[in-house]
N, C-alpha and C positions, 0 to 999 in steps of 0.2 A: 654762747659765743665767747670766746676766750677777747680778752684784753692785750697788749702788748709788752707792760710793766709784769714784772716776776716776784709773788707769785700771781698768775692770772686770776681775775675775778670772771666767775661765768654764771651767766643768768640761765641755769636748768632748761626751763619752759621754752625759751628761745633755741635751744641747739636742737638738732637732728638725732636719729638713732645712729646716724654712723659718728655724727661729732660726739657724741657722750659715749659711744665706746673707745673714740679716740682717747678721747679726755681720761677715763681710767684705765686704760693700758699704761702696764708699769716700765719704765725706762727699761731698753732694751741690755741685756749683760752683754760686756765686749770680750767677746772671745773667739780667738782666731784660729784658724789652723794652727798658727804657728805653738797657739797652747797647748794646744791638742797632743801636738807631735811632739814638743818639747815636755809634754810630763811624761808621754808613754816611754818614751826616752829614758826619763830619768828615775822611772817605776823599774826597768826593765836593768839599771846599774845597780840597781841597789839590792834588785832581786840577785844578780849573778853576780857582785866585789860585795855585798857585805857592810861592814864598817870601810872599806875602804874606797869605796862611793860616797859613801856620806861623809867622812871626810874632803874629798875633791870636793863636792855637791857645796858644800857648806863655808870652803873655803873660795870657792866661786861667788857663789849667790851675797853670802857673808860677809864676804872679808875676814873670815877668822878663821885659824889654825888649831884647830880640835884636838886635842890628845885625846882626852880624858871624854868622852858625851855623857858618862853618869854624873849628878850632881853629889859630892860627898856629903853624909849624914851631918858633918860637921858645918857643914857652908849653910846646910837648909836652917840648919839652928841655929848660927850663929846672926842667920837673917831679920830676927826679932830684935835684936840690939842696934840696927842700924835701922830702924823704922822710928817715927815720932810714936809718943804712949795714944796720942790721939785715933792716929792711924789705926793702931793695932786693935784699940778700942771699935772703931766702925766697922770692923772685919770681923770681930767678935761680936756683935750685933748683929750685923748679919748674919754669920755661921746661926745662930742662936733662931731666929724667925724662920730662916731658910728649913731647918731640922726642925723646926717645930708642924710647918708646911707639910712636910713631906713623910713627917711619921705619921702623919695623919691618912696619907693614902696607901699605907699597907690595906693589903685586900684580906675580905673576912673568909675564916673556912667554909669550903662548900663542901655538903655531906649530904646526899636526898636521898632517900628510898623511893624508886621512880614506879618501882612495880612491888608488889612485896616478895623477897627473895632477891631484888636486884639494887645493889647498891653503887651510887654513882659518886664520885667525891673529884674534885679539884685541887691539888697541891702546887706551890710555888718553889721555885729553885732559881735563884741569883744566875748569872753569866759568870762563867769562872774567871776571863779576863776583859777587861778593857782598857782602854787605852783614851786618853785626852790628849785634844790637840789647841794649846792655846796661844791666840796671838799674842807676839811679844813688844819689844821694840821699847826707844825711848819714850814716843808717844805715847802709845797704848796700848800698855801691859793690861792686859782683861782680868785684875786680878779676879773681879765679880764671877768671871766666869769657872774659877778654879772652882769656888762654892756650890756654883749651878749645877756641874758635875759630878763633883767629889760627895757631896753630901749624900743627896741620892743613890751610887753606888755604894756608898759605905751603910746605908739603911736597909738598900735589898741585902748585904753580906756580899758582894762581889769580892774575892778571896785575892787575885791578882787587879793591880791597879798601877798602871804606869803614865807619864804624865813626858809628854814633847811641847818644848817651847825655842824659840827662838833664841839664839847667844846674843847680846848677855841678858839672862833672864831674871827678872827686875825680883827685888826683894819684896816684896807685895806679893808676890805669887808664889815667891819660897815659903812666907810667913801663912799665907791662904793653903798652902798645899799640907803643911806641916800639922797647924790646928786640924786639919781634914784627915791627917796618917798618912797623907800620900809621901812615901818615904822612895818611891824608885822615879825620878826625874831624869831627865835628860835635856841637853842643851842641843836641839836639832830642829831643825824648823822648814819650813815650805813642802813642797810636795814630797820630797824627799823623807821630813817624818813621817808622814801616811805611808811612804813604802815600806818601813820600818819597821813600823806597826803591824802591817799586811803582809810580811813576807818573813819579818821575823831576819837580824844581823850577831853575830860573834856577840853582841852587848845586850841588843834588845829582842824581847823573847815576843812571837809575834802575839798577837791576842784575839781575841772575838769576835770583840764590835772597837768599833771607831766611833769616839765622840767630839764634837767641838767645832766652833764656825773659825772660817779663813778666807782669805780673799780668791781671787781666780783660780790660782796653780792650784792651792789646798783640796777647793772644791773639785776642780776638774780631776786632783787626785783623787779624791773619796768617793767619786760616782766612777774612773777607771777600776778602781783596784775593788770593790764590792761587784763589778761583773765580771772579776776572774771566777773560773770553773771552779777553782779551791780558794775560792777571795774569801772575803770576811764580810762582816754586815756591818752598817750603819747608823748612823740616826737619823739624818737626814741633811740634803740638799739646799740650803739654806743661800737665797738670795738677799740684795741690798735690802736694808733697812725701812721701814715701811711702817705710816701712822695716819688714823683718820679719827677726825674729831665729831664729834654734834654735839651742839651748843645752840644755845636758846637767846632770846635778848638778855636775859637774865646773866648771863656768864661773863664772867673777868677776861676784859681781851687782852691784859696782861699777863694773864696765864695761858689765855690760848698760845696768844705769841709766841714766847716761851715754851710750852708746850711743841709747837710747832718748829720752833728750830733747836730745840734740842732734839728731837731727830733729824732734823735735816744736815744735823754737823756730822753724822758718820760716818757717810762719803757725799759725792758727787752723783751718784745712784739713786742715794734715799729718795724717796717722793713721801708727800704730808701735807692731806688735805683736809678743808675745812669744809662741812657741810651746815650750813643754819638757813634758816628762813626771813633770817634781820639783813638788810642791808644795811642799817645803822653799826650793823656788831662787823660784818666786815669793812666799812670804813675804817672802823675803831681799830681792829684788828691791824690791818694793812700800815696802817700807821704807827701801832705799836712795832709790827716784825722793821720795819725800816731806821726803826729807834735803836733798839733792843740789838740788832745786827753789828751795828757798826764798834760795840765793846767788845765782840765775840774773838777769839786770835781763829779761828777755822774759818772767816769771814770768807772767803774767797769759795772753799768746798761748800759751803751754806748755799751761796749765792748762785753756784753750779747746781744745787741738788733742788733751789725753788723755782727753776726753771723746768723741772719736770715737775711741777707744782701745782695745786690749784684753792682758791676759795668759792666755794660754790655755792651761789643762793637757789633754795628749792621753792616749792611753793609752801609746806608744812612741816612739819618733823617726822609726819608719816613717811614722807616720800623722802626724808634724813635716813629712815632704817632701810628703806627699800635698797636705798641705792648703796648703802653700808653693806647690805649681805649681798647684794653684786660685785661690790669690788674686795669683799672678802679680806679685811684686812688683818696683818700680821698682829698692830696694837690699836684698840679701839677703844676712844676717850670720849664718854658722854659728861660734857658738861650743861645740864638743864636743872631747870627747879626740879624737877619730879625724876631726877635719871635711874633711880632702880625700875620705875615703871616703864620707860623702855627698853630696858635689857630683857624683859621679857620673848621680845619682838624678834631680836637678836639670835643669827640662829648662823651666822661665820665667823667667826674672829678670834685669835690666838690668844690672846688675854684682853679684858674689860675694864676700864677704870672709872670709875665711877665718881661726878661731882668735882665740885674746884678742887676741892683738894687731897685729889689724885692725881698726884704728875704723873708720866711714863713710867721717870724716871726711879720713881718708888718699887715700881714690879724691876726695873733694870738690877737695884743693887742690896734690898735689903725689905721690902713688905715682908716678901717670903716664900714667895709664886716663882716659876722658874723663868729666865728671858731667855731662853732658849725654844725659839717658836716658829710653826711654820712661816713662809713668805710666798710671793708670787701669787693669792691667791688660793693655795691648796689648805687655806683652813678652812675650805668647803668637807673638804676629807678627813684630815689630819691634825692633832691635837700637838701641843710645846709638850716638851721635853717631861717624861713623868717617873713615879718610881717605876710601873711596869716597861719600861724602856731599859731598866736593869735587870730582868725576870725572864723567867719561862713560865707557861703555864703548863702542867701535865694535869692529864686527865687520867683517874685509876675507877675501875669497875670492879666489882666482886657481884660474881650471881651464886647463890647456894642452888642444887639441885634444883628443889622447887621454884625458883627462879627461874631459872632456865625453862625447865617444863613449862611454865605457863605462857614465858615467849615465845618458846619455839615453833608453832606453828606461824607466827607472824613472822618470823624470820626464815623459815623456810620460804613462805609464799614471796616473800619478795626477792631472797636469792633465787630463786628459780623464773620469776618475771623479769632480772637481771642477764640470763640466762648463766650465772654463774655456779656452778653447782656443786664445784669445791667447797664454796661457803655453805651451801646445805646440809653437803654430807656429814662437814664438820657437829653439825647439830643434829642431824640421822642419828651418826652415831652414838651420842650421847643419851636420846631420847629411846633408844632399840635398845641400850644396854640396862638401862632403868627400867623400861618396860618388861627384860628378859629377867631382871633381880625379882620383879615380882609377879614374876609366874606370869606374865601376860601371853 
């Protein structure tokens, strides 16, 4: 039963099956018709004026008068001398763990001999184009996310790489994009880039997949334009921001706290819950976020986002994981004495963080892991952002005669219980002509 005070403390044991499915359904996304119809709108200028839709587009939305939407080679470089040596330094620290992360999941050759005479093998081949889409703004420039992107595509060999952001797009993201090679930038942003992207304008050459998180228009673009008939593909669907803790008596509820509203300052969406078995630790807790809040400048989005909020006492830690892989969370922080030992347990969640001192915010900008992950839930399905999200996998066989020969009656019995017999004759043939070579 939920409380009154935000975020709500609820005692597990005491609610219903309908109130605890209440309680973890995720604040509802506000999206109207009117979004709907104003992005197909404005999918549908960009597809038929070109540059000259996105011009209007950007001078509407914007406020700014676009000549030029490429960034000159000269501006991205001159971007590093208007940075602090500090800054540039954290960005190179990052770049550096993020590539270390990630060369590490290239996939190994597959080559079997499945039968003798038939060889089976697995090759890899990059996406020839992609394209990023990064939020911009005074607030928040994502430089973090140029890294999440950029690295990763530059490890599979993705050969085209193009990069939309918001005007004016913040020198932290020229300097991220730069150390990364990402040399073709543009200054174009909202739904209007993903048309760009997917349809391809006089400036920007279209590409393959679409990468990159964005707010309403963005998203509602990226799920439009990947169901056109000759659309492009994705990465994914990415809802508000999303964090579930368990924590033990043993845990710092100065870090929970924290912990907990540094996601809840991303929007007014986010939701970030506590699950522990101490009601000691959420007193403590409650009183820390009520401390800890009032420094924050997002005070007000924080304050919006812990009202779709909750602290939740269970009866043990067992019934901490159960209800963790029910509600499936985007980022999941086990702070207990023993927390590897329950990651075991653990079988939904987009990334894990392990122990006090694992913030979020460590997988956000620099561990090394990507923060580009599922949300809503669907990390029952679906895994964050990885190298083979830059990849194809092709499949190649070679069977020598006698290969073939020894499967061939297994292949005929089952094209013919298919009743397809195109694929038989296919292997008729080959097995009548070899039987005719030797005199059969």
């Amino acid at each position: 039963m939920k409380s009154n005070k935000y975020p709500a403390v609820i005692f597990w044991h005491k609610c219903s099956d309908e109130e605890k499915a209440t309680i973890l359904t995720r604040p509802s996304i506000t999206k109207s018709q009117f979004v709907t119809t104003t992005v197909h709108d404005i999918l549908k200028q960009v597809q038929s004026n070109g540059d000259h839709a996105l011009r209007s587009l950007t001078l509407q939305f914007d406020n700014i008068n676009i000549k030029q939407f490429r960034i000159t080679p000269a501006t991205i470089y001159q971007a590093r001398n208007k940075l602090l040596d500090n800054t540039k330094q954290a960005i190179n620290t990052a770049k550096k763990n993020i590539t270390i992360f990630h060369e590490a999941q290239k996939l190994p050759k597959i080559s079997v001999t499945t039968t003798p005479g038939v060889l089976c093998q697995q090759i890899v081949r990059p996406l020839n184009s992609v394209g990023f889409y990064i939020p911009g703004g005074k607030e928040t420039p994502l430089v973090s996310t140029v890294l999440m992107l950029a690295i990763p595509a530059l490890i599979s060999g993705c050969k085209h790489i193009i990069m939309c952001s918001p005007p004016p797009i913040a020198n932290e993201i020229l300097y991220a994009a730069y150390i990364c090679n990402v040399q073709e930038i543009y200054q174009v942003g909202g739904a209007q880039a993903i048309a760009a992207m997917g349809f391809g304008t006089e400036s920007i050459k279209k590409v393959n997949k679409i990468f990159g998180p964005g707010n309403v228009w963005v998203t509602e673009a990226k799920k439009q334009i990947s169901q056109e008939i000759h659309g492009i593909s994705i990465d994914m669907l990415a809802g508000p921001s999303e964090l579930l803790i368990i924590a033990d008596q043993t845990a710092n509820p100065k870090f929970i706290a924290s912990d907990l509203l540094s996601q809840a300052e991303h929007s007014q969406d986010s939701q970030v819950i506590l699950l522990t078995p101490s009601l000691d630790q959420v007193e403590k807790v409650k009183k820390e976020i009520e401390q800890q809040i009032l420094s924050l400048p997002r005070y007000k989005i924080i304050r919006q986002s812990l009202s779709n909020s909750s602290l939740i006492i269970t009866k043990n830690l067992k019934e901490c994981v159960a209800i963790s892989n029910n509600y499936a969370p985007e980022h999941l922080i086990i702070q207990t004495r023993y927390p590897r030992s329950l990651m075991h347990d653990i079988t939904n969640a987009g990334s894990i963080f392990l122990g006090d001192w694992s913030p979020e915010s460590a997988g956000d900008y620099a561990s090394g892991t990507n923060h580009i992950l599922p949300t809503y839930g669907c990390t029952t399905t679906k895994s964050g952002l990885n190298l083979t999200d830059f990849q194809k996998r092709i499949t190649v066989q070679q069977l020598s005669k006698e290969g073939l020969l020894k499967l061939a009656p297994t292949i005929k019995i089952l094209a013919q219980s298919e009743k397809l017999i195109a694929h038989k004759r296919s292997v008729t043939l080959r097995t009548t002509i070899s039987e005719q070579e030797h005199g059969y």
